[in-house]
DOMARTOR-29783 format. One record per residue (C-alpha): residue in three letters; x, y, z. Coordinates in nm, 2 decimals. Example, Ala and Ser with C-alpha at 12.3 -4.5 7.8 and 13.67 -1.06 7.14 Angstrom:
<drenpa code="ALA" u="1.23" v="-0.45" w="0.78"/>
<drenpa code="SER" u="1.37" v="-0.11" w="0.71"/>
END
This chain:
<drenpa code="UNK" u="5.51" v="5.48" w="5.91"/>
<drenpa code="UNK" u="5.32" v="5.55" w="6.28"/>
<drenpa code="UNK" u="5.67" v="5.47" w="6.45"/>
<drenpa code="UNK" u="5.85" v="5.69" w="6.24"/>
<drenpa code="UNK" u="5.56" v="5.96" w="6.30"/>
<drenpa code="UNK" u="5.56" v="5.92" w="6.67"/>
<drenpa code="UNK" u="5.95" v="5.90" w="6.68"/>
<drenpa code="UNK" u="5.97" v="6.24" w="6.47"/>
<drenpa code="UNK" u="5.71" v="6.37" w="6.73"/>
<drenpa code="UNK" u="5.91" v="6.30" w="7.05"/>
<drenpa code="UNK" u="6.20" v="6.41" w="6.90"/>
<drenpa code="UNK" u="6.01" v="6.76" w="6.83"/>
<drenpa code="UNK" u="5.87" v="6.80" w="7.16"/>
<drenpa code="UNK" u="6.19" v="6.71" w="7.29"/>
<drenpa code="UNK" u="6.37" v="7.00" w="7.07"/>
<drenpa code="UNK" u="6.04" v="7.24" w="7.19"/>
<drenpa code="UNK" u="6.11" v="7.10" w="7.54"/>
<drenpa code="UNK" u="6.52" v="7.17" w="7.49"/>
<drenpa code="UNK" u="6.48" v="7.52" w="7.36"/>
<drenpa code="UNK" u="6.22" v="7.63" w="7.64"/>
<drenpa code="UNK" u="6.43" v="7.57" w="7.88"/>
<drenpa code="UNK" u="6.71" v="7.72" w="7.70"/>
<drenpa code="UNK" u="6.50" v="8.07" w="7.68"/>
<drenpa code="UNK" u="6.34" v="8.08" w="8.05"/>
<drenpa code="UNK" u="6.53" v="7.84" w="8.29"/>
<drenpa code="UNK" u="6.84" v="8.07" w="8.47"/>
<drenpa code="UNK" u="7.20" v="7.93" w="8.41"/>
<drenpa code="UNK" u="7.46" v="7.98" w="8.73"/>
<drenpa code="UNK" u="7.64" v="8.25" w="8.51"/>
<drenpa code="UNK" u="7.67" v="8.66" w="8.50"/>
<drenpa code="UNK" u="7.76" v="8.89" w="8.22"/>
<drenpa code="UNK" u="8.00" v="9.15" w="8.34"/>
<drenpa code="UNK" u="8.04" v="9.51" w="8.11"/>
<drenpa code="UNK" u="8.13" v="9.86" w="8.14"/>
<drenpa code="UNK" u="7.88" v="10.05" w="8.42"/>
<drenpa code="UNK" u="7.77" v="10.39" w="8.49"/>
<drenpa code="UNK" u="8.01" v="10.65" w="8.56"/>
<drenpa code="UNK" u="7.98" v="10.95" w="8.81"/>
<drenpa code="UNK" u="8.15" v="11.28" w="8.88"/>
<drenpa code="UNK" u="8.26" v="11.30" w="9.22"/>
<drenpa code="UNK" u="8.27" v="11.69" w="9.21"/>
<drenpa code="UNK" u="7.91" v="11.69" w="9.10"/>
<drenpa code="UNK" u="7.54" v="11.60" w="9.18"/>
<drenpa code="UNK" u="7.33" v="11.30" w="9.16"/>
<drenpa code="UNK" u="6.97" v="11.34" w="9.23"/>
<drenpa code="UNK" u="7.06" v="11.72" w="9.26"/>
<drenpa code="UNK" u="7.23" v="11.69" w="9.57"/>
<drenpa code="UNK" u="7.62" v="11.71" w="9.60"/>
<drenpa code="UNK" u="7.80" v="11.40" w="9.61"/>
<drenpa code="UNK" u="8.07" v="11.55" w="9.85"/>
<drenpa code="UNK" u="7.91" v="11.77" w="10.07"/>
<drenpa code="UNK" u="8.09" v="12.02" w="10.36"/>
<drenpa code="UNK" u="7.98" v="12.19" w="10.67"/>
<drenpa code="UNK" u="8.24" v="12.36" w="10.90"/>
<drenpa code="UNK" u="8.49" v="12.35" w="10.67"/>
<drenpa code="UNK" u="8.63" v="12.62" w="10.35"/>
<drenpa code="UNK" u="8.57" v="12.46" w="10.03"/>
<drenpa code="UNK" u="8.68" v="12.58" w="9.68"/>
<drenpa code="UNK" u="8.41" v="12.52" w="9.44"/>
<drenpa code="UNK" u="8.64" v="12.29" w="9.15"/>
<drenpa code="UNK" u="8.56" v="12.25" w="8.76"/>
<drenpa code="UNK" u="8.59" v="11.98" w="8.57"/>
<drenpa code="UNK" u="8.51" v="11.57" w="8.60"/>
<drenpa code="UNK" u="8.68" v="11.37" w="8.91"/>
<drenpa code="UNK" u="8.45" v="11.04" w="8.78"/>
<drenpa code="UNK" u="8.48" v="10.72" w="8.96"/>
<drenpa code="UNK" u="8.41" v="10.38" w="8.73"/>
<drenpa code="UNK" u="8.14" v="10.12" w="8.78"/>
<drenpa code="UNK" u="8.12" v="9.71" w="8.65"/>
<drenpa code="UNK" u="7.77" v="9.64" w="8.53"/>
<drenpa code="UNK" u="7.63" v="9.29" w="8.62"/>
<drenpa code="UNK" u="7.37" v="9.09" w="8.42"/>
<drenpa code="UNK" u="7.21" v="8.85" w="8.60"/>
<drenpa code="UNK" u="6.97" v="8.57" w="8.56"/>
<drenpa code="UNK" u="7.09" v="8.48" w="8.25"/>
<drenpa code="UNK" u="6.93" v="8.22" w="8.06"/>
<drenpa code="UNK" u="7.14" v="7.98" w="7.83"/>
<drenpa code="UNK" u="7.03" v="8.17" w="7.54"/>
<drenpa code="UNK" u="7.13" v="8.54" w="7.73"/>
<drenpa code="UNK" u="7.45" v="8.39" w="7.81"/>
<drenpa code="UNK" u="7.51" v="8.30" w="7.41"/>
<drenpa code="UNK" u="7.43" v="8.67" w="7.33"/>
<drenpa code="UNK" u="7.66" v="8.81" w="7.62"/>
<drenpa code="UNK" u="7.96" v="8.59" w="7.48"/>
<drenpa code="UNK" u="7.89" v="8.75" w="7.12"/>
<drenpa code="UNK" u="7.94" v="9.11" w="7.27"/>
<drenpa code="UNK" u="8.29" v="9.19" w="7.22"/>
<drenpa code="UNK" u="8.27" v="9.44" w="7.55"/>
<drenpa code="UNK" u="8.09" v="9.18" w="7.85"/>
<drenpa code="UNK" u="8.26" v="8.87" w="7.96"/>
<drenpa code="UNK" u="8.07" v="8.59" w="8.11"/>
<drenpa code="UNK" u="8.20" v="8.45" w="8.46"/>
<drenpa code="UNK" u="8.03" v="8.23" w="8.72"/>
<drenpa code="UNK" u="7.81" v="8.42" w="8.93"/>
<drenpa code="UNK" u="7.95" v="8.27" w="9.26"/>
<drenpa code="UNK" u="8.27" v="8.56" w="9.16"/>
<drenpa code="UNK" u="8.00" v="8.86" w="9.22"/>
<drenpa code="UNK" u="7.76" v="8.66" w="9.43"/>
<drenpa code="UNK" u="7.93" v="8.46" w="9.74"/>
<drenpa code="UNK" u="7.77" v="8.13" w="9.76"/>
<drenpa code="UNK" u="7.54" v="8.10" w="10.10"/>
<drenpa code="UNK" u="7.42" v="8.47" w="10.06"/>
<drenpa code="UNK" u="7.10" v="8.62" w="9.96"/>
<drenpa code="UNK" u="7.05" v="8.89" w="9.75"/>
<drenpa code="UNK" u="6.96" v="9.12" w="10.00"/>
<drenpa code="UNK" u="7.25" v="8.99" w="10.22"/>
<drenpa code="UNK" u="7.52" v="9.11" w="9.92"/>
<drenpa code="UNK" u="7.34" v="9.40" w="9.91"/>
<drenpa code="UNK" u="7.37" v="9.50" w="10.29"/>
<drenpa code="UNK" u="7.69" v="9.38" w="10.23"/>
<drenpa code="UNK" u="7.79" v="9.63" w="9.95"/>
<drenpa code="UNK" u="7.61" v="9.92" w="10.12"/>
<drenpa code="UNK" u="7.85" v="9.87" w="10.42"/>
<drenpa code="UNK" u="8.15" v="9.82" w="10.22"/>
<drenpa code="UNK" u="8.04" v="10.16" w="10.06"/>
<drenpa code="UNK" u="8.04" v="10.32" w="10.38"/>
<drenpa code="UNK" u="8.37" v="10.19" w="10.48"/>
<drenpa code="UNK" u="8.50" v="10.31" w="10.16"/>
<drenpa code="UNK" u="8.38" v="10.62" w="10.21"/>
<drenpa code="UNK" u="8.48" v="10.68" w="10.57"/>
<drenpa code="UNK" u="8.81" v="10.53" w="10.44"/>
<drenpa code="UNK" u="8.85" v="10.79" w="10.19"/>
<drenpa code="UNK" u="8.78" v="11.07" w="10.36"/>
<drenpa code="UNK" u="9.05" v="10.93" w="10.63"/>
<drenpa code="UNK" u="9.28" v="10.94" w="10.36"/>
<drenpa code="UNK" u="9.22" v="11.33" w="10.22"/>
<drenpa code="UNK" u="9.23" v="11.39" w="10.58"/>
<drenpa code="UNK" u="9.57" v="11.28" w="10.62"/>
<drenpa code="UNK" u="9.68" v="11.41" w="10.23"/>
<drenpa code="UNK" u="9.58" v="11.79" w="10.37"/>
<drenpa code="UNK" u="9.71" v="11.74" w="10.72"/>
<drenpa code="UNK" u="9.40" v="11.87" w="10.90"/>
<drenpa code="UNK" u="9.35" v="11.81" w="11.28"/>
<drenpa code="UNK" u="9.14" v="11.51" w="11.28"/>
<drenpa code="UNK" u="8.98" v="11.26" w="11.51"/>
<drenpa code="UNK" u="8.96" v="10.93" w="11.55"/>
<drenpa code="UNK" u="8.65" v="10.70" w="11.38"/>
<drenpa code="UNK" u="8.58" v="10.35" w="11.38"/>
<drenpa code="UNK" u="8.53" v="10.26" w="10.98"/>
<drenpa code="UNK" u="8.41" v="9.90" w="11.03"/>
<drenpa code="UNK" u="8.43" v="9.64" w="11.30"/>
<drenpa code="UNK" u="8.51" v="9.27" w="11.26"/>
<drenpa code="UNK" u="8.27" v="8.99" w="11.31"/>
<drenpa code="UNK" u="8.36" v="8.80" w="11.62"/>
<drenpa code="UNK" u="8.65" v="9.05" w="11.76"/>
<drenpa code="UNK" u="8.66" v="9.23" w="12.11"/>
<drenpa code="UNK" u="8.47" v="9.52" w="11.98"/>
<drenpa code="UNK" u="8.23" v="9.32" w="11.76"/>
<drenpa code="UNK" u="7.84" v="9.43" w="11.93"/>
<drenpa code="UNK" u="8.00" v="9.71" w="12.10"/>
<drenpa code="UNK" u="8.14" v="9.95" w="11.91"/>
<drenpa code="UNK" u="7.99" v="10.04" w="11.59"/>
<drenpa code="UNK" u="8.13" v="10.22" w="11.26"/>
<drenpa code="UNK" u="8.11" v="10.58" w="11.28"/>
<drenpa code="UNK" u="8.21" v="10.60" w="11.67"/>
<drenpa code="UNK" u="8.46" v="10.83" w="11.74"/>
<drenpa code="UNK" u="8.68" v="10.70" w="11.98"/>
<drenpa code="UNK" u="8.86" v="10.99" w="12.22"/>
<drenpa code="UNK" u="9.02" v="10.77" w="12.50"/>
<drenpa code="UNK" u="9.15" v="10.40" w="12.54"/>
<drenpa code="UNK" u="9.25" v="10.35" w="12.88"/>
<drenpa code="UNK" u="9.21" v="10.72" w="13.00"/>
<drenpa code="UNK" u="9.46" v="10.84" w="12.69"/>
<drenpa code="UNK" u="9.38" v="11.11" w="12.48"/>
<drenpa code="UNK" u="9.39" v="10.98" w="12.14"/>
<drenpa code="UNK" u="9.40" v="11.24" w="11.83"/>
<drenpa code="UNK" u="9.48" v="10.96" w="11.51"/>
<drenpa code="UNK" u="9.47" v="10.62" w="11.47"/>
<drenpa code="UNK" u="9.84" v="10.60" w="11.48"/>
<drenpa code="UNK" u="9.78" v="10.67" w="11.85"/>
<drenpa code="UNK" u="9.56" v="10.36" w="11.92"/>
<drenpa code="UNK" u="9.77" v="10.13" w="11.79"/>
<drenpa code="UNK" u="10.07" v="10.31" w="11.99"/>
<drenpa code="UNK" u="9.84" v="10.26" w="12.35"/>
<drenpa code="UNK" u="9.77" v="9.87" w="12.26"/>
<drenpa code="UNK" u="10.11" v="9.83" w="12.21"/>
<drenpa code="UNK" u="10.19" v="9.71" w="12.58"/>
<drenpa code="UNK" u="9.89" v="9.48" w="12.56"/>
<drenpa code="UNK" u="9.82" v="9.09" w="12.53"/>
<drenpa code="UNK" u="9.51" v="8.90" w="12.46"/>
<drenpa code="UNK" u="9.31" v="8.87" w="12.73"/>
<drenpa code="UNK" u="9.39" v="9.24" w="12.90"/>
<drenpa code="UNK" u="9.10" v="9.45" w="12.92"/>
<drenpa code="UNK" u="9.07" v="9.81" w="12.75"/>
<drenpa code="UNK" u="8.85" v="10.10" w="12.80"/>
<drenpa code="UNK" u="8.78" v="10.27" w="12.54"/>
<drenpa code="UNK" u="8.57" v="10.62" w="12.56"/>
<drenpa code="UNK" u="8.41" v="10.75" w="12.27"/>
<drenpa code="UNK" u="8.11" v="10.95" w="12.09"/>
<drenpa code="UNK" u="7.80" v="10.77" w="11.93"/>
<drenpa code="UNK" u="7.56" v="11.01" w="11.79"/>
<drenpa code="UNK" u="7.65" v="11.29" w="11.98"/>
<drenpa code="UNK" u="7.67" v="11.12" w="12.31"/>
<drenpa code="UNK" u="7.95" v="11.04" w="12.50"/>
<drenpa code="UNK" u="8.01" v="10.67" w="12.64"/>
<drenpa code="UNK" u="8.27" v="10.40" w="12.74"/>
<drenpa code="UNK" u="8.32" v="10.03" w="12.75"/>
<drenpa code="UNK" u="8.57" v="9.73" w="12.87"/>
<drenpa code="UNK" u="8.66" v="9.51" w="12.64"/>
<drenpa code="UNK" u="8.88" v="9.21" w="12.67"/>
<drenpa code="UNK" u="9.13" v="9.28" w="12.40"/>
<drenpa code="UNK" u="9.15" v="8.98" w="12.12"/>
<drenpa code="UNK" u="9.45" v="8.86" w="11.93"/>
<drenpa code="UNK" u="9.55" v="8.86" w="11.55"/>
<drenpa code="UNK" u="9.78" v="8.60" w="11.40"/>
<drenpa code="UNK" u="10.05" v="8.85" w="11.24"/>
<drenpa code="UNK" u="10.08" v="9.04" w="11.61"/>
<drenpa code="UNK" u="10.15" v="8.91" w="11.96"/>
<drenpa code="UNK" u="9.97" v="9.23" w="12.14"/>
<drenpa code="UNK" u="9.60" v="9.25" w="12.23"/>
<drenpa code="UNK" u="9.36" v="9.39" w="11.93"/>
<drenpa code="UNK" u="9.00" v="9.61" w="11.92"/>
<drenpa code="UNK" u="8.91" v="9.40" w="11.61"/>
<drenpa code="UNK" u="8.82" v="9.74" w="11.43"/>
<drenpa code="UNK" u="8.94" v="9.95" w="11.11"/>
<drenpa code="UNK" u="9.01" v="10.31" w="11.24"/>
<drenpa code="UNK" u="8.99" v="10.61" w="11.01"/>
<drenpa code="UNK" u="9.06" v="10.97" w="11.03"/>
<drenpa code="UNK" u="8.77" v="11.24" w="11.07"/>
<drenpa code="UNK" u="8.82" v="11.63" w="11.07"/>
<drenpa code="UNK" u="8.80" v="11.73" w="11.39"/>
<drenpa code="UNK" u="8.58" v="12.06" w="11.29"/>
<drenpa code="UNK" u="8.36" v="12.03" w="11.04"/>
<drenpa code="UNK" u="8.22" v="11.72" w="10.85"/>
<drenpa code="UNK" u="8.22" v="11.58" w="10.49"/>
<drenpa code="UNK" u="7.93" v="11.33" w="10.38"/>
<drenpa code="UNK" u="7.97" v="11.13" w="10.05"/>
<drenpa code="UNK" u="7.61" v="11.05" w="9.89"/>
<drenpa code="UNK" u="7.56" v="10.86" w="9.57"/>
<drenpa code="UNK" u="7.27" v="10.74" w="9.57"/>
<drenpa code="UNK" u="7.28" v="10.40" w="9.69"/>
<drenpa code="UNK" u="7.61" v="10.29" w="9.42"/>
<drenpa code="UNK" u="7.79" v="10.07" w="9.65"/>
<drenpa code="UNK" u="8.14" v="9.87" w="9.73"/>
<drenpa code="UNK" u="8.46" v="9.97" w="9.77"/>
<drenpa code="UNK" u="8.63" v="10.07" w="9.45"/>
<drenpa code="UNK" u="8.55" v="10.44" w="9.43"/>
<drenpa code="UNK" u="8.77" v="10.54" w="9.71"/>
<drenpa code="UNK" u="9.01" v="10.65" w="9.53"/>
<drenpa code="UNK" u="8.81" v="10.88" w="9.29"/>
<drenpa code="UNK" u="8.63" v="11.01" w="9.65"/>
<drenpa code="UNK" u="8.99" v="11.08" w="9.83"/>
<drenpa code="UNK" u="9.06" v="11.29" w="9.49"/>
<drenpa code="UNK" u="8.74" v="11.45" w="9.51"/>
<drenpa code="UNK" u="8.75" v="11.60" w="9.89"/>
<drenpa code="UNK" u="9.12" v="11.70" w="9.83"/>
<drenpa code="UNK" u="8.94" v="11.88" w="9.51"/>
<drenpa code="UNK" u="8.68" v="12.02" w="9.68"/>
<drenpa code="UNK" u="8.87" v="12.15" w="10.02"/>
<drenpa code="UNK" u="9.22" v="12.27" w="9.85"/>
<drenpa code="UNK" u="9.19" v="12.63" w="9.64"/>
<drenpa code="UNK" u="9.26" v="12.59" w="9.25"/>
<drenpa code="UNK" u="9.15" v="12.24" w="9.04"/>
<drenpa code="UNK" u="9.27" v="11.97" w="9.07"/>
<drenpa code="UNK" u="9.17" v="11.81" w="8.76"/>
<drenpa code="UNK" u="9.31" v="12.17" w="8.51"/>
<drenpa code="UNK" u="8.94" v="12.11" w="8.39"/>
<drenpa code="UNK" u="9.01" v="11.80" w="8.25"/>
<drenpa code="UNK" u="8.78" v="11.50" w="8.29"/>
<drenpa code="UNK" u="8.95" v="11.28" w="8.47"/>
<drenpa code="UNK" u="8.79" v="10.93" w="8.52"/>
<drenpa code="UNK" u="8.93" v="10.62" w="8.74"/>
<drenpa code="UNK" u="8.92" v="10.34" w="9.00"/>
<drenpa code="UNK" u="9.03" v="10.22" w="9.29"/>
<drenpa code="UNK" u="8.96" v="10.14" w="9.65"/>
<drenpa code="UNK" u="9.16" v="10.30" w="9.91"/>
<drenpa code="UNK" u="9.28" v="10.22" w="10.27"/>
<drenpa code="UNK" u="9.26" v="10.47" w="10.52"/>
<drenpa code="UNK" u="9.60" v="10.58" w="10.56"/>
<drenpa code="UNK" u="9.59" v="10.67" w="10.15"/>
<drenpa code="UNK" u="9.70" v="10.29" w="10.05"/>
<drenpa code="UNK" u="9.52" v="10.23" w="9.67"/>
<drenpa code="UNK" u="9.45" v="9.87" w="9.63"/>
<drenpa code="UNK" u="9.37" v="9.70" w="9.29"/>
<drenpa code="UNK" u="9.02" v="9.63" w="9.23"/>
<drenpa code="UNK" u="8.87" v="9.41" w="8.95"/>
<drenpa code="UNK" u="8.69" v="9.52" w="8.59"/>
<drenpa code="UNK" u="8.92" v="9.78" w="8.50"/>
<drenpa code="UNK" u="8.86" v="9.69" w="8.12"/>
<drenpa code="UNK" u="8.51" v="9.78" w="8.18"/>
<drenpa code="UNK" u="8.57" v="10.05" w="8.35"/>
<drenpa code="UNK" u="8.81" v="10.24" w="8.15"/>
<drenpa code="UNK" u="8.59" v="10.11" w="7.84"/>
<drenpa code="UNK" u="8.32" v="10.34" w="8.06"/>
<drenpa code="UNK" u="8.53" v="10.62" w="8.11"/>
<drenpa code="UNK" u="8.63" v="10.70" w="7.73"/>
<drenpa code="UNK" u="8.28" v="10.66" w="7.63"/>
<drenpa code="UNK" u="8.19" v="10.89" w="7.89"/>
<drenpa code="UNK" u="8.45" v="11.13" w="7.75"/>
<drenpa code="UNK" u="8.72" v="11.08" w="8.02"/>
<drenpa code="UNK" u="9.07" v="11.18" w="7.88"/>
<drenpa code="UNK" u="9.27" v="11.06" w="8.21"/>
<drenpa code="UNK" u="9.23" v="10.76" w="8.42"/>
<drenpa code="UNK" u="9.36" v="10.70" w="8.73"/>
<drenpa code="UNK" u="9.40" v="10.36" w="8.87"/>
<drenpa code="UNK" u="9.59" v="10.15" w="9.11"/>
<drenpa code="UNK" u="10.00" v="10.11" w="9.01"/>
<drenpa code="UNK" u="9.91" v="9.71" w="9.01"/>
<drenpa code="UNK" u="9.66" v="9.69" w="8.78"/>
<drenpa code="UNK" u="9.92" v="9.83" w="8.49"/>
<drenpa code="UNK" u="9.92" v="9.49" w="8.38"/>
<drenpa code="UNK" u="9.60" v="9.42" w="8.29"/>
<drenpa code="UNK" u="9.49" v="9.79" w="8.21"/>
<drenpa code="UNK" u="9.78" v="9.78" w="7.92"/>
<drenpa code="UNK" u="9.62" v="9.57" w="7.67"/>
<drenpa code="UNK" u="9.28" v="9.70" w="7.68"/>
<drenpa code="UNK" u="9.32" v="10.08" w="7.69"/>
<drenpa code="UNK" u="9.09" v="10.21" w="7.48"/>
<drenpa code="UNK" u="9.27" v="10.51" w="7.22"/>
<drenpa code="UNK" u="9.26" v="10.87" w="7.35"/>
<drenpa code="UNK" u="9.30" v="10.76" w="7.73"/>
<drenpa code="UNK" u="9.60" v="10.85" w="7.91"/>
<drenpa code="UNK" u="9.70" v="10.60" w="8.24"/>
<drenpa code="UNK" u="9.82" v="10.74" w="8.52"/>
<drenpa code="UNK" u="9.89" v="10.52" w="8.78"/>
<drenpa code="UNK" u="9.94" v="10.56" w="9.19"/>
<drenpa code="UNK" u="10.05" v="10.30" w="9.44"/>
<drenpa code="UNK" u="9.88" v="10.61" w="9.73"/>
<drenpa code="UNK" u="9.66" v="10.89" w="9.72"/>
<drenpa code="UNK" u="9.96" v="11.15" w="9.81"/>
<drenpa code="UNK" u="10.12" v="10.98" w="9.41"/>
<drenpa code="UNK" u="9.78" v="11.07" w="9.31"/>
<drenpa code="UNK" u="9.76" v="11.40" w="9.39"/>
<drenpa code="UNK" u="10.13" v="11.45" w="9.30"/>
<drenpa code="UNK" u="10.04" v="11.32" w="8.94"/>
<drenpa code="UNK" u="9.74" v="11.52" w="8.87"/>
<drenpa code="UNK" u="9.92" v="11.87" w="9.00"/>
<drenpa code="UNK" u="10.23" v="11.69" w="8.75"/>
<drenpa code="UNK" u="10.00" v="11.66" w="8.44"/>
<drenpa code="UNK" u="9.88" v="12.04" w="8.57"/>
<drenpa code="UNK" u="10.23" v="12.20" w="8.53"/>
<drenpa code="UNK" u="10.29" v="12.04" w="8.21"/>
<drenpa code="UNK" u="10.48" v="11.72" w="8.29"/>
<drenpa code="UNK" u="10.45" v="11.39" w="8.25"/>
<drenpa code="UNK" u="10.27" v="11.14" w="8.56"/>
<drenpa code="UNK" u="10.34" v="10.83" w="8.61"/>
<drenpa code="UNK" u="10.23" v="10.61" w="8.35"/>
<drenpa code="UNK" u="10.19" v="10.23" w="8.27"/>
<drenpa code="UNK" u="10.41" v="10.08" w="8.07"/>
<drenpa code="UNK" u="10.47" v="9.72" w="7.90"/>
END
């Protein structure tokens, strides 16, 4: 009878032991679900998210909102049982969100520059869309390159080699003569000060000519346009911020005072690239009371069998299709949808 008591008591504290752990002890695993949404033609913590000097702007109506993913993390095993019951989160491993090797505050620095990319990247974009004199930026530099410790995102470059350059169309067209190895000058603004460095160009597997080793991006040459959200980063809203500064710098709306939601980054030449969670995101958008969602022309596929009812797809492979849809749905006819 004392064995079978002791035995019985192991085997409790065992269970106690077992379901502890189960409550407290972190599993590798996040819970991803529909996030936040915000209007890009509006304000968050009362100041404008797309704000103008120098430039006319047309005060717009209605809801330009880009799309956030929520991420639950430090999930126990017990958390990760209740995110797998919820019929809107999905449970992946948290290496997907969080790169192995990083810290926390490393993905974070490295979301806050993605966010600035993005958002030099999509004013680059509207830039181009509305054919405004421009300049040339540097959106982000690459670790290890020619330029990498001297030039800096947010540069503005005005000479390589003693040539006026006006776009980044320009650059390219200079290095074409180039090989790895040749130096280049290049002469350009930082803060409001005018310098210049030599580099010894790099090279890039997919070109035989010499390379900066940055991402250039178009700025208006009079006036400026900041993007502010309040610390949201990455790089999927750059669509949604393209959409918004056409908006906000062309006369009429854009939107027809709809409320228009959607997602997707953006290149600075007006490419839209797929991005990942559109589920959640259009999930987001309906509840938010979007009508219209805009998203990249390759994420049809996925977007199809999750559309929630009441939300129109419109899809764009560039910002120009974007803007072309939205003035489409304006006039009465159909955009481009998704279809199965």
């Amino acid at each position: 009878m004392r064995t079978r008591t002791s035995t019985l008591l192991v085997a409790g504290l065992l269970a106690l032991g077992l379901a502890v752990l189960a409550i407290v002890v972190p599993v590798p695993l996040v819970a991803l679900g529909p996030g936040p949404t915000f209007n890009t033609l509006g304000k968050v913590d009362d100041k404008p998210v797309i704000a103008v000097q120098g430039l006319p702007t047309y005060p717009p109506s209605g809801n330009l909102n880009l799309t956030t993913v929520s991420v639950t993390d430090h999930l126990t095993l017990v958390g990760v049982l209740n995110q797998w019951a919820a019929s809107d989160r999905q449970v992946v491993p948290r290496s997907a969100v969080y790169p192995p090797g990083l810290t926390d505050e490393q993905v974070q620095e490295k979301n806050a520059q993605d966010f600035s990319t993005s958002e030099m990247n999509a004013e680059s974009a509207a830039v181009q869309e509305l054919g405004l004199p421009s300049v040339v930026a540097i959106a982000d530099v690459v670790a290890g390159s020619a330029a990498d410790g001297k030039l800096r995102p947010g540069d503005r470059i005005s000479a390589v080699d003693g040539n006026a350059v006006a776009d980044p169309a320009a650059v390219n067209n200079l290095l074409q003569a180039t090989k790895p190895g040749d130096p280049a000058t290049v002469a350009f603004t930082r803060d409001g000060a005018a310098q210049s460095v030599t580099l010894t160009l790099g090279s890039a597997e997919d070109s035989p000519r010499g390379v900066l080793g940055v991402l250039l991006a178009r700025l208006p040459k009079d006036g400026t346009v900041t993007v502010d959200l309040g610390g949201v980063g990455g790089p999927s809203a750059g669509l949604m911020f393209s959409l918004g500064i056409v908006d906000v710098l062309t006369p009429g709306d854009l939107t027809g005072g709809r409320f228009i939601a959607g997602t997707g980054a953006i290149t600075a030449d007006g490419v839209v690239q797929n991005i990942g969670g559109i589920q959640f995101k259009m999930a987001a958008a309906r509840e938010a009371g979007a009508t219209v969602f805009v998203l990249p022309a390759g994420e049809c596929a996925t977007a199809l069998p999750a559309v929630p009812p009441g939300l129109q797809l419109v899809k764009a492979a560039t910002l120009h299709e974007a803007v072309t849809a939205l003035n489409d749905l304006n006039a009465g006819r159909t955009p481009p949808g998704c279809t199965a």
